[in-house]
KOLGU-226407 format. One record per residue: residue in one letter; x, y, z of N, C-alpha, C in turn. Coordinates in steps of 0.05 Angstrom, whole numbers, plus 5000, padded with zeros to 4 digits. Each point is the difference from the previous one (the first is absolute). Example, Ala and Ser with C-alpha at 12.3 -4.5 7.8 and 13.67 -1.06 7.14 Angstrom:
<sites>
a526448865156498250245000501850245000
s499350214986501650245001498550225014
</sites>
This chain:
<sites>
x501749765000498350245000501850255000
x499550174976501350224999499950215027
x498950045009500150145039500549845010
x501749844996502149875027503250034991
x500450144974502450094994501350165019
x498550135007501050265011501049875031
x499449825008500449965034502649965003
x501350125015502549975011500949975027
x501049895016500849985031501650205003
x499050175033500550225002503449935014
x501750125015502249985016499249875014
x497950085015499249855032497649704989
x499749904979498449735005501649944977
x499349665005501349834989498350004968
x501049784976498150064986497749875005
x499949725009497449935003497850185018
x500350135025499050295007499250194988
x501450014979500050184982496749964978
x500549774990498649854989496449965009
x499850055038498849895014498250354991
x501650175015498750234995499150124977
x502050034982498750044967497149864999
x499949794997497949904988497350025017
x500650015031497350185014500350254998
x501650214990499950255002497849954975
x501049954979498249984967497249885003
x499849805020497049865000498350185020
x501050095014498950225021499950344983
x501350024983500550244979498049954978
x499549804987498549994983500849924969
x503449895006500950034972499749695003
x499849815005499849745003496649975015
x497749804981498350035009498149654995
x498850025013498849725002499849804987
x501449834988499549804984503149964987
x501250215002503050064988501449795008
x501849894982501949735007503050205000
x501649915032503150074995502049854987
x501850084997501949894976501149745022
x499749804978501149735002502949945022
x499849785023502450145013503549904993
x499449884979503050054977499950204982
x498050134999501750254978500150235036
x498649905016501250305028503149935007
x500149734994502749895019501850014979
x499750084972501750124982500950284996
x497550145008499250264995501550135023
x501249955030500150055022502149875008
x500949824979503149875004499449835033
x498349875015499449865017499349745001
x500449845025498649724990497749974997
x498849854983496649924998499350015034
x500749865015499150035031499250255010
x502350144999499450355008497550094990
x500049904967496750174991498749845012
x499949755005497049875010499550055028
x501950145012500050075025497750184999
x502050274984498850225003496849954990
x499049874980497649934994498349865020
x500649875014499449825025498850275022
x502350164996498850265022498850154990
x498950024979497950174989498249905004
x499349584995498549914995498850005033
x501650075025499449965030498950295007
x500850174980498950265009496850044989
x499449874975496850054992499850074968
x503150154995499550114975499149844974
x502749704994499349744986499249865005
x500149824979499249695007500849814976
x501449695013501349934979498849794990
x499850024971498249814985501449864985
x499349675000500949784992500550064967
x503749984997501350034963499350224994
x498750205021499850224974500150295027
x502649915008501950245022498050155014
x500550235009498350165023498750204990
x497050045018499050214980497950235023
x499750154997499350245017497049905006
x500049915033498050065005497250184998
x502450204995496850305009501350265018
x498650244989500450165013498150145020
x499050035022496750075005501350395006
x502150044995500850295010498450194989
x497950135013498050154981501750184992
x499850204973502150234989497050265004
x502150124992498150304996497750105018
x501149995028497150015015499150284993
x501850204994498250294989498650014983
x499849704980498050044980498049875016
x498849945026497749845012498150254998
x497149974993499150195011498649995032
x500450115018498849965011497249985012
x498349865006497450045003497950155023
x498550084993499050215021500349965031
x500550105014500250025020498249985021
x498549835008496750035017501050135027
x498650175002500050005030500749825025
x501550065014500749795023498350055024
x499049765011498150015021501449975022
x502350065000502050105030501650234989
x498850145016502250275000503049985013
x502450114988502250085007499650095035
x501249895009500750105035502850145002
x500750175016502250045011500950005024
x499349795012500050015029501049665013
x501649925017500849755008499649885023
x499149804996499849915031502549895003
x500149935043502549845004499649725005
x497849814994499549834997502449854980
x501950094987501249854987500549784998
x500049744977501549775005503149945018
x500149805018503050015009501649914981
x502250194992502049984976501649704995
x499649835025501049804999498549804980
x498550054988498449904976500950114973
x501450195004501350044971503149925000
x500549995022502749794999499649674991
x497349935004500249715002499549964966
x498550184987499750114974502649914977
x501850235024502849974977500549774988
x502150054991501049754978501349825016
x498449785001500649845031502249774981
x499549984972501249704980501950104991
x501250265004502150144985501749945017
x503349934984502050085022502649964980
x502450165013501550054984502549795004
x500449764980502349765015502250215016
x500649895020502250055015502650014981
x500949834985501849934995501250294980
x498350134997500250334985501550135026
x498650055022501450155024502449885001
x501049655004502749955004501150124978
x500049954979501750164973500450245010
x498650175007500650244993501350135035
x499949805016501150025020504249894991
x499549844987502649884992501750104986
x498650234984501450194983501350205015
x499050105022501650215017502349885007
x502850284987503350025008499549835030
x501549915011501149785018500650215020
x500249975023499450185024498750264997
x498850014983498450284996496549885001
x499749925022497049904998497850264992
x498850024981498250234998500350124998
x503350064987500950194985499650174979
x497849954989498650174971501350214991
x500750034985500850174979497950174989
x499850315002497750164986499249844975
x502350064978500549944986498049654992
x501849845010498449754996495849985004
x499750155027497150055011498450104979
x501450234985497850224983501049764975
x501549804998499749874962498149785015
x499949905026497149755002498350245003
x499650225008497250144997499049984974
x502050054981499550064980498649704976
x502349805011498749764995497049945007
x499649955026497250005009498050104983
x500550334994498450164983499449874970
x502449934984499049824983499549774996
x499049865022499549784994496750055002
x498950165022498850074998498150054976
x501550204989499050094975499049674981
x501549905006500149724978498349835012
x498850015027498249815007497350154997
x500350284996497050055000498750044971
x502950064979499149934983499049664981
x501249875017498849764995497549835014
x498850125026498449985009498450204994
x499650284991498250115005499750074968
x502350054990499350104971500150244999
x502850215021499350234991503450115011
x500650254977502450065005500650215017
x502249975025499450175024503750144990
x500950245002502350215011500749895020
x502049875005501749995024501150295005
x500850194992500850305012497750085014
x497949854998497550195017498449795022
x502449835007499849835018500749975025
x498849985019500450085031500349755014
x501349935013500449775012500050065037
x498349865009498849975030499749705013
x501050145030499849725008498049875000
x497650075001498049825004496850214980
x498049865001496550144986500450195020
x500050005030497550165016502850294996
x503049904997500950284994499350064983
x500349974969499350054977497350185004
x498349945015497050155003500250195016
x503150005020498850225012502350294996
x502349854978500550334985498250094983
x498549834986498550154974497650125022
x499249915027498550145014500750295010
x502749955006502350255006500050234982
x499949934974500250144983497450094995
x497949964998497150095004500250265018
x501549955025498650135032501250214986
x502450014999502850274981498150074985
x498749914979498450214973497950045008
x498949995020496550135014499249995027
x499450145006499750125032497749715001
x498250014995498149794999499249844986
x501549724994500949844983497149755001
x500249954975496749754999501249764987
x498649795007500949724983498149855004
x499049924977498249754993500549745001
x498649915025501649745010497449754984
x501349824994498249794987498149835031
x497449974989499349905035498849744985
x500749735008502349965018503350095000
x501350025021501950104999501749925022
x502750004994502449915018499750145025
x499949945029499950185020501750194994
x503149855002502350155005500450224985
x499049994967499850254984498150215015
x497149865013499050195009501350195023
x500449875012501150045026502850384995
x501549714980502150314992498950284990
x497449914980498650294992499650205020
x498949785025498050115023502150255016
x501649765004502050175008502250324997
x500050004974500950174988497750234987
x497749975015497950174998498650064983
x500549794977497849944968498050035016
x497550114979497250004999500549884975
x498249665016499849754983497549964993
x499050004975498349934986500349644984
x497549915011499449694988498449974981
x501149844984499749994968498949545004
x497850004994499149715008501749764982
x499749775000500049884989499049704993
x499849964969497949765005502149764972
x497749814995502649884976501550104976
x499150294997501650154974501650215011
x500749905025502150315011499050125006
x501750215013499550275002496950114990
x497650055007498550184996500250314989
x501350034984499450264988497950255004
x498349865001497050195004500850065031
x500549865010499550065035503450215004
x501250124981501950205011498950314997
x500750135018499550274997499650194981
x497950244988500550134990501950234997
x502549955014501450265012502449894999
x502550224997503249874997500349825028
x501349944999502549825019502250014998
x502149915015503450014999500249724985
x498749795019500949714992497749844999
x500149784973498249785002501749805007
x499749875014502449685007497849754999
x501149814976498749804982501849764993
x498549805004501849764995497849844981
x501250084972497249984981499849714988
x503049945010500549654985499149755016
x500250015024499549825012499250275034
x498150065000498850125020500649875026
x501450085022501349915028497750285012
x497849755024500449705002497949864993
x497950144970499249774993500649864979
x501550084984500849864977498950074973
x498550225008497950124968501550044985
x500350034966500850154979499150144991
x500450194989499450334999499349874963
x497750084997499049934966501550234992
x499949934975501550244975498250225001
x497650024999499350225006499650205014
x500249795021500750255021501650065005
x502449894991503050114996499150274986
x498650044978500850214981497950185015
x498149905018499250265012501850075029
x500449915012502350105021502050214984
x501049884973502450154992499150324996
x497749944992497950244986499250115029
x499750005021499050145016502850005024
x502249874989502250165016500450234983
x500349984979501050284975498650215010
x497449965002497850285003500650095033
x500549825015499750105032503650055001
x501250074990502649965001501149825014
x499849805018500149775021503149904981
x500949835019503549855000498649685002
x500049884980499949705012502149815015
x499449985017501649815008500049694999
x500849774984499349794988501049835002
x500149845029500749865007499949674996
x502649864988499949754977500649775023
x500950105025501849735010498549815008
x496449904988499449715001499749874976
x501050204980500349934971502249904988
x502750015007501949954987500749804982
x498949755015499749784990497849804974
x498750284979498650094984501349814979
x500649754989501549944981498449864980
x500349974979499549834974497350124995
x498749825003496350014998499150195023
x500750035012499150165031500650364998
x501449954982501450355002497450144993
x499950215021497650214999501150235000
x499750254981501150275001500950135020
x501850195008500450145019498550264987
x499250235016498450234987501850144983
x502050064996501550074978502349814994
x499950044968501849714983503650094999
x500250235016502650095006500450145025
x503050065016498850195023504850034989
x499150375017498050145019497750124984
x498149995013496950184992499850275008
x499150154984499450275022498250045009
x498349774996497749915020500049775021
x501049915000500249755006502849975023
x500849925029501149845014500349744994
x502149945003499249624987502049885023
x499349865024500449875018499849705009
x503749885004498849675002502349925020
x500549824996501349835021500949754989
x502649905015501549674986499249905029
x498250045012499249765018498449704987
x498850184976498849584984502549884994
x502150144997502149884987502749965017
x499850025026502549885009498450035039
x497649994992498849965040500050304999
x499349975027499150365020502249995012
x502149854998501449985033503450174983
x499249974977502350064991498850214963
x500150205014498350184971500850224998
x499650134975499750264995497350124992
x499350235009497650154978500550154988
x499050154975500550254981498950164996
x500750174993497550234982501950104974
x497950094987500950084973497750225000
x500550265002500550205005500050194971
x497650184998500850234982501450114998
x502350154975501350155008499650285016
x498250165000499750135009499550045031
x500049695016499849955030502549985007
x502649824978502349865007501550105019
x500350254989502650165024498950035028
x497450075000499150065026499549705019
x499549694980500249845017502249875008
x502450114981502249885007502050155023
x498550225008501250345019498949785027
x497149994994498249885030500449715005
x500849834975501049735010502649985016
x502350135000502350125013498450085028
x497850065003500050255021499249695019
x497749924989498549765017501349735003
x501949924982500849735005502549954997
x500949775010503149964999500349884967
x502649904993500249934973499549704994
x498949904989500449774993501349825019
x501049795009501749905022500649834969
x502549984995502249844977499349745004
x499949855028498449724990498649924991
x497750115001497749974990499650074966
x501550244996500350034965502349864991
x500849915010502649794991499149684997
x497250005016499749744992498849974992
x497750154994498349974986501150084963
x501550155003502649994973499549774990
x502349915006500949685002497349824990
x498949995023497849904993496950004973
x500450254993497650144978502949934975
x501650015004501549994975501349764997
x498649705018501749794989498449834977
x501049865001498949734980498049845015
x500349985016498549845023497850115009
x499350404989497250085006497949924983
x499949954973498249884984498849825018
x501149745000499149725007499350085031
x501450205012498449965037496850184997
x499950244972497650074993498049774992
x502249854984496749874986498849845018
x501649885018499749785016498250205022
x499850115011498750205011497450064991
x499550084979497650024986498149844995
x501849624985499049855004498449885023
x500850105022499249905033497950175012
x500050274987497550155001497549954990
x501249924967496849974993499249674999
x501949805016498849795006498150105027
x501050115018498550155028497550084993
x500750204976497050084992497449764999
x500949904978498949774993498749905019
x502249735009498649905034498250135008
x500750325015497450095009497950064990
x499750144979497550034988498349764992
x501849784990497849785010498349905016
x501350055024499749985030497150155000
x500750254994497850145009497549994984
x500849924976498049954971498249765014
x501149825018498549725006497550145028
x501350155010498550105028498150215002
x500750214967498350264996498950014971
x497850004995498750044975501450134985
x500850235007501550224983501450185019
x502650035007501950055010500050284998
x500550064973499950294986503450105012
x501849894983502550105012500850284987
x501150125014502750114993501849995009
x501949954978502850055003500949754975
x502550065002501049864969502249795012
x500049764980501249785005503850125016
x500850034989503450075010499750265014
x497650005016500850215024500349845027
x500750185030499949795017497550005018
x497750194991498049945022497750044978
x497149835011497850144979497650075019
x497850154999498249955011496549864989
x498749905016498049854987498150055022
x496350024982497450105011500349635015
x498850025026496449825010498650135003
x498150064982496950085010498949855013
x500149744997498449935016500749785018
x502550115009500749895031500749714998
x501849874971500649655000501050055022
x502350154995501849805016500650065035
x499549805010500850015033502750285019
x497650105007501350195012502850015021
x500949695002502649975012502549994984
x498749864974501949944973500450314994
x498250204999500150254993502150145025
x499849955017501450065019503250035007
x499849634993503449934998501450124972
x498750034978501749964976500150324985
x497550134997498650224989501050215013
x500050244995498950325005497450064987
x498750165025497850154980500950244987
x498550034981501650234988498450225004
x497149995019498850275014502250195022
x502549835005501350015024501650374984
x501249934974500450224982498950284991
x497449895010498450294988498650175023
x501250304986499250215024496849975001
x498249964987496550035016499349684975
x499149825028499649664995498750054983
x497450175003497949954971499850004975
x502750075000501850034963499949734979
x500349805018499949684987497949865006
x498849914978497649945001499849675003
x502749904990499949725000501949985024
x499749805015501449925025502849744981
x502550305003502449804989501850035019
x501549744989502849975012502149954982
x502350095013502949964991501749735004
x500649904979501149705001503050104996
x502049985019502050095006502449744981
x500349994986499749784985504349914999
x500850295005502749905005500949995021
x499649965025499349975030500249725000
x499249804972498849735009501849844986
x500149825001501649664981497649964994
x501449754973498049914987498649815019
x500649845012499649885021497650135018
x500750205011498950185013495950094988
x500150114982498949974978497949744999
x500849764997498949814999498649905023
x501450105017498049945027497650205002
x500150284998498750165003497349844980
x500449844975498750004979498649745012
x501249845021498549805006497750125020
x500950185020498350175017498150094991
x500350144971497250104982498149784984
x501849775002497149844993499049795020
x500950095026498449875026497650145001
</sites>
């Protein structure tokens, strides 16, 4: 195929790497499209000067990520792309009236935060054997000796690998120069909150309800007048935001934390349309999305960043655990200097272990196969459970998407035993500032919290 000429391995990946990303950048881009057969893997292992093995490798990890699939004598051929394009050409459709008004006011009833820890990415973790390397590399009695020098080329590493995982999971091309690196989400939320308080004496943000305590909590704190914006299986409610500017909308449009909704294309293009007019900053938070691959990949709100609308916020906790992560932002230019003045002011730098191993780690050979293998184990999880629950509930009504780590699902009508609900579940009323917002009584199936094992018992419990 003439568009596979062009692929070349960069300095930092090998070619089969090389290989891995090209051909999801193109199937996720649109230049390679469903039904398409890739080139035979003796003319790649000619073409690429490699052994036949290497390409079947690299095809093997395309075929574990979602993108292919390999068909008997007649080589590999493109699954499918579901990445919707052009959401500015959606039109959007009328807007009905919302029969809950916008609030700005919070109670302290909050969920205990210790439920969004149990949330995290409980299946993620980063092999050890990355920390020994990069513990082994430090000069010999100089324990933790770092070198500026060395620190700012793994920052810099980190940053593009980055770039290369989200363009192969998400399908969209991000500026590393307008990339911010933080220790953790709840900082990441609370300079771009910082930076709000600095540009307006009385700063607003549209919090999605349901919603993360701890985001709430930081708004509360920093003296937002918070406005709730509902949500049901198409995201974000549109209709139910304000007629009036705001500083910030904060949206997790891909996989909605913590119920798992997806934000339809349309209402993508009306949010975008009614940040433009209220002048509002999105803030667009990806980190239960990352893991968006092959068949699964769902748009990010813009197909490049930085936006000058748009915040675009995530995290390598799907990809190497919580216990050992970074978060990002990618940042307009026109915010950069001022968040890179106030990131100095609020936080220490990076700590070198942690970007050093994750280095190492995002840039070996050995991250493909601990991804796919990862993925694979997700959406067997999925699976399992939704069976589970398919046997015990008429209609479940889920959200959330196969390769995420939690989903939530309706009982209306009370199957399942309120101890089983007890031990295994969250409710997901526990999230929302005024109960009467959700009409279906759901819960959150915490789904990377569990073994498959795990799982299976729960599934025997639902059909007692």
């Amino acid at each position: 195929m003439n568009c596979l000429n062009a692929m070349a391995p960069t300095k930092r990946t090998s070619v089969k790497q090389s290989i891995i990303e090209d051909v999801s950048n193109m199937i996720s881009g649109g230049v390679l499209n469903k039904g398409d057969f890739l080139p035979s893997i003796r003319s790649m292992s000619e073409k690429y000067h490699i052994s036949r093995g290497s390409v079947v490798m690299a095809y093997k990890a395309l075929e574990s990520l979602g993108y292919i699939v390999g068909r008997e004598r007649v080589c590999y051929q493109v699954v499918g792309n579901t990445l919707q394009k052009g959401l500015s050409a959606v039109r959007p459709p009328d807007s009905p009236a919302s029969d809950v008004a916008p609030v700005a006011d919070e109670s302290d009833d909050s969920p205990d935060t210790d439920i969004c820890r149990k949330l995290e990415r409980q299946d993620g973790a980063l092999p050890g054997h990355f920390a020994r390397k990069w513990f082994a590399a430090l000069p010999a009695g100089k324990t933790l000796a770092v070198s500026s020098a060395q620190h700012q080329a793994e920052l810099r590493a980190v940053k593009e690998s980055f770039c290369r995982v989200i363009r192969m999971s998400r399908g969209t091309q991000i500026d590393a120069q307008n990339m911010l690196l933080l220790p953790g989400q709840q900082e990441a939320i609370l300079l771009l909150a910082q930076y709000g308080k600095l540009h307006s004496p009385h700063p607003s943000v549209v919090l999605e309800d349901p919603c993360s305590p701890k985001v709430v909590q930081l708004f509360t704190s920093l003296g937002y007048n918070i406005i709730r914006a509902r949500v049901n299986a198409g995201g974000m409610d549109i209709s139910s935001l304000p007629d009036r500017p705001v500083d910030f909308i904060y949206t997790s449009p891909t996989h909605q934390f913590p119920s798992g909704a997806t934000m339809s294309p349309q209402r993508r293009v009306a949010l975008l349309q009614w940040a433009e007019r209220h002048n509002a900053l999105i803030v667009e938070n990806d980190s239960c999305a990352l893991l968006g691959f092959g068949s699964d990949i769902t748009p990010t709100l813009s197909a490049s960043y930085p936006n000058s609308r748009i915040i675009y916020l995530s995290t390598t906790a799907e990809l190497s655990g919580s216990n050992v992560n970074l978060s990002f932002v990618i940042a307009p230019e026109e915010m950069l200097s001022s968040l890179v003045q106030l990131k100095k002011l609020l936080f220490s730098e990076v700590q070198p272990m942690i970007s050093g191993t994750l280095s190492l780690f995002l840039n070996s050979n050995h991250f493909i196969k601990f991804l796919s293998k990862n993925l694979q184990l997700r959406r067997q999880k999925y699976q399992l459970a939704l069976a589970g629950l398919q046997r015990a509930i008429d209609d479940p009504a889920v959200w959330g998407q196969p390769q995420a780590g939690f989903f939530s699902f309706a009982d209306k009508n009370r199957a399942i035993a309120p101890e089983v609900i007890k031990n295994h579940f969250f409710d997901l009323a526990l999230f929302y500032a005024h109960a009467g917002r959700h009409q279906d009584k759901r819960y959150i199936y915490p789904l990377a919290a569990f073994s498959l094992e795990h799982i299976e018992k729960i599934n025997q419990k639902l059909a007692t």
